[in-house]
C-alpha positions in Angstrom: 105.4 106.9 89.7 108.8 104.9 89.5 108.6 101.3 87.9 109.0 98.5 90.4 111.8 95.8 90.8 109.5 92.5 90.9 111.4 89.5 91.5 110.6 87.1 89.0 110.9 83.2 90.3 112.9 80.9 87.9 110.3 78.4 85.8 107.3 81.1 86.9 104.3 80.7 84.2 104.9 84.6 83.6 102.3 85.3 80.6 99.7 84.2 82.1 100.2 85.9 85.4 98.7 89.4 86.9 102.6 90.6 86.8 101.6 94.2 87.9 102.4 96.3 91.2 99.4 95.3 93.5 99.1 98.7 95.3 100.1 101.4 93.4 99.6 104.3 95.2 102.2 103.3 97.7 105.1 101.8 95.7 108.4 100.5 96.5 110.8 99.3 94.3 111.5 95.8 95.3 108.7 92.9 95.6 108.3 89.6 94.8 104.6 88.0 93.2 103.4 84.9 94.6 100.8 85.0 91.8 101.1 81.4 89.7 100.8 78.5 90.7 99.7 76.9 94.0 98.5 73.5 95.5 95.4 73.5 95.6 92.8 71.0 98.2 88.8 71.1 99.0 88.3 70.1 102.3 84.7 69.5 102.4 84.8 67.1 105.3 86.9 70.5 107.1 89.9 68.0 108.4 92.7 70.0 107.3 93.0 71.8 111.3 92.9 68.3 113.1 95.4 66.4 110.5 97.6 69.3 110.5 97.7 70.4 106.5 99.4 73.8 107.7 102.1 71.8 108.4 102.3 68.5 106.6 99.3 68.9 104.1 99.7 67.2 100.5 97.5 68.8 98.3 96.1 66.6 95.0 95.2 69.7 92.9 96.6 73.2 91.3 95.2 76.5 91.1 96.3 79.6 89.1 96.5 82.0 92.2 94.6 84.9 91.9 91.7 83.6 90.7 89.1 81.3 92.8 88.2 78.2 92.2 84.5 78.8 90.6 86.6 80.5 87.5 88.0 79.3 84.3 91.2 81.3 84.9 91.9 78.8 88.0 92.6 76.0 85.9 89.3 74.5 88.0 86.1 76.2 87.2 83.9 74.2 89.3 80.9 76.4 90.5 79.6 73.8 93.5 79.7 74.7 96.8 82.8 74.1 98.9 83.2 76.6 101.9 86.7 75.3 103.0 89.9 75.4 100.4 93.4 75.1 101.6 96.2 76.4 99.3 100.0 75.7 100.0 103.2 77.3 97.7 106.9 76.8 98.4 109.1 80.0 97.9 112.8 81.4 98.4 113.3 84.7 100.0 116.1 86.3 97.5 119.5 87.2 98.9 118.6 91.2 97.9 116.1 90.8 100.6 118.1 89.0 103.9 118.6 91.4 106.8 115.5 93.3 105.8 111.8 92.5 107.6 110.1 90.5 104.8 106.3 91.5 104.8 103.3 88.8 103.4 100.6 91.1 101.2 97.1 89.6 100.6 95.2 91.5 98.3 91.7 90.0 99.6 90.5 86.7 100.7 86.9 85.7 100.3 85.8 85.4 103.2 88.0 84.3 106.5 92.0 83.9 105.8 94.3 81.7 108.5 97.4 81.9 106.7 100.9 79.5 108.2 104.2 80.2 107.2 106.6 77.0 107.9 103.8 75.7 110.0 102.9 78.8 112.2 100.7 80.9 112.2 101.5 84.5 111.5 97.8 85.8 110.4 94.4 85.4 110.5 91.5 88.0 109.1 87.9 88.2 108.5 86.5 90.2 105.1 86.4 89.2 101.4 87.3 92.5 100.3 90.0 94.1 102.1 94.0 93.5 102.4 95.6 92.3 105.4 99.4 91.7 105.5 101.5 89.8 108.3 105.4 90.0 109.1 106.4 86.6 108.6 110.7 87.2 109.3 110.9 85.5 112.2 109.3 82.2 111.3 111.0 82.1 108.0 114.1 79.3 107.5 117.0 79.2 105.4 116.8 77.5 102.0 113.0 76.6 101.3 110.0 78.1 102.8 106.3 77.1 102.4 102.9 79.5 102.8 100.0 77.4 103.4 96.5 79.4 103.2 93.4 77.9 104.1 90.2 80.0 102.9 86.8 79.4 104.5 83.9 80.6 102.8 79.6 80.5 103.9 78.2 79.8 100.7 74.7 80.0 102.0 74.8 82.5 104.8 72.8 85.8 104.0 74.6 87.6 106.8 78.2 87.6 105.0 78.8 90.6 102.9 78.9 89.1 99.8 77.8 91.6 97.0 76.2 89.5 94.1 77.7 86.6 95.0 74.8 84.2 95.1 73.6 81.9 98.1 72.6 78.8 95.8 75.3 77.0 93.1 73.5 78.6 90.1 73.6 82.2 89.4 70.1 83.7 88.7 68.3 86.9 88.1 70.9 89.7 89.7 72.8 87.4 91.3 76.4 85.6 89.8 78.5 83.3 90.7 80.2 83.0 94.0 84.1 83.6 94.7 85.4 81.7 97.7 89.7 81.8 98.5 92.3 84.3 97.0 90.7 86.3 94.6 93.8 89.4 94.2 97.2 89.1 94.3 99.8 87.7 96.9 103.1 89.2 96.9 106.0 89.9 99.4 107.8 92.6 100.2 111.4 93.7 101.9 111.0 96.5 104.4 113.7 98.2 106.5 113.0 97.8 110.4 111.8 101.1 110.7 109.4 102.2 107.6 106.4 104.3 106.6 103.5 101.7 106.7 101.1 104.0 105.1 100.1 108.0 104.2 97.0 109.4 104.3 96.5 112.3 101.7 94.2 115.2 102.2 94.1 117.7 99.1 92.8 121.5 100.3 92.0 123.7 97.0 91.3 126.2 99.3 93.9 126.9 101.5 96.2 125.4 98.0 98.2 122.6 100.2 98.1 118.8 100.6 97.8 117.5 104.5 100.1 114.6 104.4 99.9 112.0 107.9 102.5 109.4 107.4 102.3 106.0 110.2 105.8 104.9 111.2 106.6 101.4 112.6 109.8 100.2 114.1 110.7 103.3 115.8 113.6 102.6 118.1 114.9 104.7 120.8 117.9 107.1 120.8 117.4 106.8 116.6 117.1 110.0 114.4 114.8 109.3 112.2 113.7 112.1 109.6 111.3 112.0 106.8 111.7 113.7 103.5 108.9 114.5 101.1 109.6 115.6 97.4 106.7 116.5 95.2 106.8 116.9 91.3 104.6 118.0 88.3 104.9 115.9 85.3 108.7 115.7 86.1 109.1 119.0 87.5 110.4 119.4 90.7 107.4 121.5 93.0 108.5 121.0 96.4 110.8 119.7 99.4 110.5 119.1 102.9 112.2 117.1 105.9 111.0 117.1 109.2 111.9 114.7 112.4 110.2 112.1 113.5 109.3 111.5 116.9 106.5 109.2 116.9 104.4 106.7 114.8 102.2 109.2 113.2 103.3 112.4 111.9 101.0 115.1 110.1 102.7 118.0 107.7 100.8 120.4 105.5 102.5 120.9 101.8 101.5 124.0 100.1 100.9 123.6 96.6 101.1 126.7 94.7 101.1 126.7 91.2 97.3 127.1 90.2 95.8 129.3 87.6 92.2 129.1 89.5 90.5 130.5 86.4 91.7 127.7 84.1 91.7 125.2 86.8 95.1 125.0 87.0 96.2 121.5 88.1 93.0 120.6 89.9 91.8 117.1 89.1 88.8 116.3 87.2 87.4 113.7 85.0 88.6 116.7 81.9 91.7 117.6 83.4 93.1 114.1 85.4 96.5 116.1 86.9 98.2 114.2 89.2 101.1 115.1 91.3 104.0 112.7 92.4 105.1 112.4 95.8 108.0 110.7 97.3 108.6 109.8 100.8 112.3 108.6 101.9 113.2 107.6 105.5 116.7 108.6 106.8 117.6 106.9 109.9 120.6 107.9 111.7 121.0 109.5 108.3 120.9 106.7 106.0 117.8 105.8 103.8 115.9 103.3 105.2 112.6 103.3 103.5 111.7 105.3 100.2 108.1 105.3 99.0 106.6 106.6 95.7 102.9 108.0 95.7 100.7 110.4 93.7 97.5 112.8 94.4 95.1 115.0 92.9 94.1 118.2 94.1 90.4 117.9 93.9 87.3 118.6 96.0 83.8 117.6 95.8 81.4 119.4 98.4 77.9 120.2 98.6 76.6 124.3 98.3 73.2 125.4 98.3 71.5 122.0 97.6 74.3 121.6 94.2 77.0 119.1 93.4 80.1 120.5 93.3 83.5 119.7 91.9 86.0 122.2 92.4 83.8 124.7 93.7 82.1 124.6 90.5 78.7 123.1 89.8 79.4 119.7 88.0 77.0 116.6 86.4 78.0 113.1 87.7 77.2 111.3 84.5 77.9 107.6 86.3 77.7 103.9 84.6 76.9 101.3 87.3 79.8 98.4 86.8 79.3 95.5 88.5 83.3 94.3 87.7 82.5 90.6 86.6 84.6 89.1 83.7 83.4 85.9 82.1 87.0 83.9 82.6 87.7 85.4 86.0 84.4 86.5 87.5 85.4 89.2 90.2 89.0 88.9 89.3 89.8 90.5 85.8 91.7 88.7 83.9 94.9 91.4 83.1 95.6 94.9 84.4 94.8 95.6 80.7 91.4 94.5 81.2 90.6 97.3 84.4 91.9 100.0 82.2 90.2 98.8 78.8 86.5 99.1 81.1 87.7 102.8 82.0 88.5 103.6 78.1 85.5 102.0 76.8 83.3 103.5 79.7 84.7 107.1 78.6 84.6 106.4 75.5 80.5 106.1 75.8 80.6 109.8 77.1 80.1 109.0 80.8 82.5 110.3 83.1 82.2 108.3 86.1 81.3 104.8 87.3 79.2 103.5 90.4 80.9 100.4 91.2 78.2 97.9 92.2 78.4 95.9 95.2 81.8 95.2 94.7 85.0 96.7 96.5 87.1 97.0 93.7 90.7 96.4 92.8 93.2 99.0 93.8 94.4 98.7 90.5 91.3 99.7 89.0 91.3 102.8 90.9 94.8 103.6 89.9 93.7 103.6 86.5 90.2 105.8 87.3 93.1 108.1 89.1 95.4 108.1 85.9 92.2 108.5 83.1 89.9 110.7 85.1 86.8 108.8 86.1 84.8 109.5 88.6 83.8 106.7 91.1 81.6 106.0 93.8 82.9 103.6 96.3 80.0 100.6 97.7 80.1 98.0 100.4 79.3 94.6 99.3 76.3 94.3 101.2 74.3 90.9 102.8 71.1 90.2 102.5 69.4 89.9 106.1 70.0 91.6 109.3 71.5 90.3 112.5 73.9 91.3 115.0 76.5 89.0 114.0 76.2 90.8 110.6 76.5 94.8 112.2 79.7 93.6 113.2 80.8 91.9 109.8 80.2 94.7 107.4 80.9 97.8 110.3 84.8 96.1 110.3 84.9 95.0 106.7 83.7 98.6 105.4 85.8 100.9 107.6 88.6 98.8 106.5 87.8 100.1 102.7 87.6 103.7 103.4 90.6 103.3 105.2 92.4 101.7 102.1 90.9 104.0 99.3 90.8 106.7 101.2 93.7 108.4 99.0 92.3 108.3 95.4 91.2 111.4 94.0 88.5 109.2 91.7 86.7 108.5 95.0 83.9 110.7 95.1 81.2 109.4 97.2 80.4 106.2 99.5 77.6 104.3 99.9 77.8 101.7 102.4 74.2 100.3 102.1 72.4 99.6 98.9 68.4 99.2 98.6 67.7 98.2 101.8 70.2 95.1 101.4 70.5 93.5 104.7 68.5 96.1 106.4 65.7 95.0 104.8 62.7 96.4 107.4 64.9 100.3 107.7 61.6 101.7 107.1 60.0 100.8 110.0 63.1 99.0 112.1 64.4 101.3 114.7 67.5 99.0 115.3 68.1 98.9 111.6 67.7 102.8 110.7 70.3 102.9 113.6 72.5 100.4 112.1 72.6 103.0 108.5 73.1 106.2 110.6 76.0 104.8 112.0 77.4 103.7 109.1 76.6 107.0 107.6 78.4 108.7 110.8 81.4 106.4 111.2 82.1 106.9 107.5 82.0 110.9 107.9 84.0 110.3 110.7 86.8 108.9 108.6 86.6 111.4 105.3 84.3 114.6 106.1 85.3 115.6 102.4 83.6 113.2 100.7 79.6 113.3 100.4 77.7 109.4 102.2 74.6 108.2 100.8 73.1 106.3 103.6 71.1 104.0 101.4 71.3 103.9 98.0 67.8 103.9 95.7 65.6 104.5 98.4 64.1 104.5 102.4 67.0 106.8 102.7 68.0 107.9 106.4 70.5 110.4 107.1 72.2 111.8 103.6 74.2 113.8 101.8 72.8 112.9 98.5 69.0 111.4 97.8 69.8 109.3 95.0 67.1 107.5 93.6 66.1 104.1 92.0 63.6 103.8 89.1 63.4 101.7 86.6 60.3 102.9 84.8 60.7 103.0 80.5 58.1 105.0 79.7 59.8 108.7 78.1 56.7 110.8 79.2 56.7 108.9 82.5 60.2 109.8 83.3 59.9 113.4 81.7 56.9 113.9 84.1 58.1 112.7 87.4 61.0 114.7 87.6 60.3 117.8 86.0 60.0 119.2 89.9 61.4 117.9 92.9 58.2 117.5 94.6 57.1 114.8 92.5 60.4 113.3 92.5 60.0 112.9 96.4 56.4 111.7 96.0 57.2 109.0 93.8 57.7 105.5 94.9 59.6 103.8 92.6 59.6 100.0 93.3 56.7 100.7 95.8 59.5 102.1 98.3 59.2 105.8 100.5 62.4 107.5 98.8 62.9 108.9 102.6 62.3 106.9 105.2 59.5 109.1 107.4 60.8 110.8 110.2 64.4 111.5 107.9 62.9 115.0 106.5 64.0 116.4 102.9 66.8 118.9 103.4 67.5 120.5 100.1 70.3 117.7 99.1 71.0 117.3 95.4 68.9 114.5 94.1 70.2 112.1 91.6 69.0 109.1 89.7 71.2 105.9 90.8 69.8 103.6 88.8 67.8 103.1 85.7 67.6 102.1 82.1 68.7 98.3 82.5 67.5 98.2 78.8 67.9 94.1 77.8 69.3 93.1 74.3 70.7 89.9 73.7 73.9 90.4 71.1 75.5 87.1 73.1 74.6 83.6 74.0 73.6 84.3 77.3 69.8 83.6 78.2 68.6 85.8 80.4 66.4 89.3 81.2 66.6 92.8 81.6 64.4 95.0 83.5 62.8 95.9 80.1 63.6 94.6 76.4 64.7 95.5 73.1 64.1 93.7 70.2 67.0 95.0 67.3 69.9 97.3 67.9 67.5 99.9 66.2 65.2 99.5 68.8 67.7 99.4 71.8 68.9 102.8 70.8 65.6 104.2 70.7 64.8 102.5 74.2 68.2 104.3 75.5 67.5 107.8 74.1 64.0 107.3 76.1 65.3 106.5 79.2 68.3 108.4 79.0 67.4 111.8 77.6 64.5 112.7 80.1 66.6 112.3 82.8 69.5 114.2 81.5 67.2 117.0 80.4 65.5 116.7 83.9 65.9 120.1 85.5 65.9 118.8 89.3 68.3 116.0 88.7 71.6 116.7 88.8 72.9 113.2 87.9 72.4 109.8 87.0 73.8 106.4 86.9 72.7 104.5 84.1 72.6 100.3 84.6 74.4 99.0 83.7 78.3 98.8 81.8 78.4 94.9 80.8 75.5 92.0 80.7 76.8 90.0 83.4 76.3 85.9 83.1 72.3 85.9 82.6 71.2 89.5 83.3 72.3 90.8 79.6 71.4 94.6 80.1 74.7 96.2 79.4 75.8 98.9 76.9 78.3 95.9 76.2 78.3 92.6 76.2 79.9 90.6 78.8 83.3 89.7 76.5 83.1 93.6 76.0 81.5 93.9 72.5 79.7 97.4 72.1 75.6 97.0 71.7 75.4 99.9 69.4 78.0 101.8 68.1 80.1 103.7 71.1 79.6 107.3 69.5 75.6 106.6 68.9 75.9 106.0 73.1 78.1 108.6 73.5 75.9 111.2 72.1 73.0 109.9 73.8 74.5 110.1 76.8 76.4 113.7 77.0 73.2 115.3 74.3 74.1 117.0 71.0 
């Protein structure tokens, strides 16, 4: 991948920014950060709309931008409810960018975004989780210009998707601290008028190619507009194409044909993390116009027989549930530095893939699961109680995260419902069991590589995996249970039907999702765990009881062990929540993998 231009504004607080390309799988080589800081207003009395503050608003506060109010990175840390926040930041567009469209990125806005540029409008979007961007060229004046956000958030409304953001102003149990506003980073970027908005990537082993779709805007007519894609190995050139373009989606198959099947080749896996580079450059009329750098993997997980498979070979998911909270910055880590330190340290404890727990994660985080090898398993932040008005929320707000992770060869699995969250009568609920086979259809609909669990831990519908939830400490208890699968199935863990009745057993793999949760405090947090250790000595015995059954198990073929960090009060991590190992990271390591 090619290193990025940013343009750094004069008098910018740059150490203590997030500096780094916001979406890099789909690079270009000139942006500008709006990260830093912004003006910053509550507006509890929500009076900003009638006196105008898009326009003429004076703000009596600062914020460090991207991190919400309710952390210590903001410069605020006030965790009290305030549901409407306006922010407002005056920038330049450099001369390097005039004549070019100038495009406004949000990383994600908890929850609803109206965003004005000079006093209009130019966007508005719904979703805490996912990007949304707006062209703001034509509103834009010479000299000055000034962004005014404002954020509104429903502290108390179970219906939001919302994750583990909890509904009252102190965190308890499961539940942490809300984020309300801009929690990832804002940044512009130049465009030409015609460009490649995005690329969806489709890696075949089988058939040895990449299918490529690439969506063009600002097509004019009469214009010959071609697109060129180069792909390289590690610096070695593989590959060239150029084809016409004749309208705003185009599809291409690249072969890719330099494997060694019996070695693997340059498949990706969690061992092996090969990634290929691709380029995408936009000739108009036979001058470049837009040049994009991306990467893939070649890599394939499927389903044969009842077995996991990666690569068409049979493979363990050995999985860590991360939840993604940092103390400073709650769901916003605090560097770049700090998303890949969480891959390194969750390798280095022998795992080689992470369920990432009720939290739609930052790109950048997947980047570095991409670059390390780490398996991941993308989740919905889910709500809490069923309605209508909620179908609609979390259908939109979900389909909108496939759609923009769909690329990264880490992604291995989706799960857009968790526990029953928000669908909380599925077993008997006709409507709601409706509501998660839709989900579970709409997402195959998007990526039919990629396996759907319908409902995480339990009262599971349609499936691709049953995964499983079980929190049980007893070693012989574990050992017992699933030493065949009919027991497995006949267990009710948490008093829950593992399949909903009706939704029969059909020989998919069956993997434990969630146990251990093994409580130890080694900080100053007060808090539980689901059960308790007393001494490290005694928390590593309490792991190699939980963990070893299930990894010796001979029906399961995977587990994901809760959880990575303690997080505020629930202090059952292998680490602490500053990071600080529990026990010594090969003791877990050899627990985990055995030997």
């Amino acid at each position: 991948m090619t290193d990025t231009t940013m343009t750094v504004i004069p008098g910018e607080r740059t150490a203590a920014l997030r500096t780094e390309y916001p979406r890099p799988q789909f690079v270009r080589e000139q942006w500008m950060s709006l990260n830093g800081e912004w003006e910053f207003e509550f507006d509890d009395d929500r009076v900003g709309d009638r006196e105008r503050w898009y326009e003429n608003g004076e703000f009596s506060r600062t914020i460090q931008v991207p991190f919400c109010y309710q952390s210590e990175l903001s410069g605020i840390a006030d965790t009290s409810f305030h549901d409407v926040v306006w922010y407002r930041r005056k920038f330049e567009v450099p001369d390097a960018y005039k004549g070019r469209r100038l495009i406004l990125h949000f990383g994600a806005v908890d929850y609803e975004a109206s965003v004005w540029v000079n006093g209009k409008l130019v966007a508005a979007h719904e979703g805490g989780h996912t990007p949304f961007r707006a062209d703001i060229t034509d509103v834009l004046e010479d000299g000055g210009n000034v962004v005014v956000v404002k954020a509104v958030d429903y502290s108390k409304d179970v219906t939001l998707p919302r994750g583990k953001q909890f509904w009252e102003e102190r965190s308890a149990g499961i539940f942490y601290t809300r984020t309300t506003g801009i929690w990832q980073s804002v940044w512009l970027e130049p465009v030409a008028e015609t460009h490649v908005s995005r690329i969806r990537l489709t890696p075949d082993i089988d058939r040895n190619e990449l299918k490529l779709q690439a969506f063009i805007e600002g097509l004019r007519p009469g214009s010959d507009v071609r697109l060129r894609t180069t792909v390289s190995f590690e610096g070695q050139f593989l590959s060239e194409d150029e084809f016409t373009v004749t309208k705003g989606t185009e599809s291409r198959a690249i072969g890719i044909h330099d494997f060694n099947d019996h070695g693997l080749g340059r498949w990706w896996s969690p061992e092996k993390p090969n990634l290929y580079d691709l380029r995408l450059t936009l000739l108009v009329d036979g001058q470049e116009a837009d040049r994009v750098d991306s990467y893939f993997g070649m890599r394939k997980i499927s389903i044969e027989d009842g077995v996991v498979l990666l690569n068409n070979r049979p493979y363990e998911m050995r999985l860590v549930l991360d939840q993604g909270y940092f103390p400073s910055g709650l769901l916003t880590a605090p560097s770049d530095e700090d998303l890949r330190r969480d891959i390194e340290l969750t390798k280095e404890m022998g795992f080689n893939g992470a369920r990432k727990h009720q939290k739609i994660e930052d790109p950048r985080y997947l980047y570095w699961a991409d670059r390390f090898g780490l398996l991941v398993w993308g989740e919905m932040a889910n709500s809490y109680h069923f309605s209508e008005t909620y179908v609609g929320r979390v259908t939109r707000e979900w389909l909108q995260a496939v759609e923009r992770d769909y690329n990264h060869p880490c992604i291995v699995a989706w799960v857009p419902l968790n526990e029953s969250w928000g669908v909380t009568n599925i077993l008997v609920d006709r409507q709601q069991q409706q509501h998660a086979l839709a989900l579970y259809h709409m997402t195959k609909s998007l990526d039919p590589m990629r396996p759907v669990i319908s409902n995480d831990g339990w009262e599971l519908v349609k499936t691709d995996l049953v995964t499983i939830h079980d929190y049980e400490w007893r070693r012989d208890v574990l050992a017992e249970r699933y030493s065949d699968k009919d027991k497995a199935l006949s267990a009710r863990p948490g008093n829950r039907w593992i399949l909903v009745p009706g939704f029969d057993y059909e020989n998919q793999p069956l993997l434990l999702t969630e146990f251990g949760g093994i409580s130890f405090k080694k900080s100053d947090w007060e808090g539980w765990g689901y059960s308790g250790a007393t001494d490290e000595e005694d928390f590593v015995r309490r792991l190699r009881d939980v963990i070893e059954p299930v990894r010796e198990a001979p029906v399961l073929q995977g587990f994901c062990y809760t959880q990575l960090t303690d997080v505020e009060q629930e202090i059952n991590g292998l680490l602490t929540y500053d990071r600080q190992p529990k026990a010594p990271l090969d003791v877990i390591r050899r627990i985990v993998r055995g030997g």
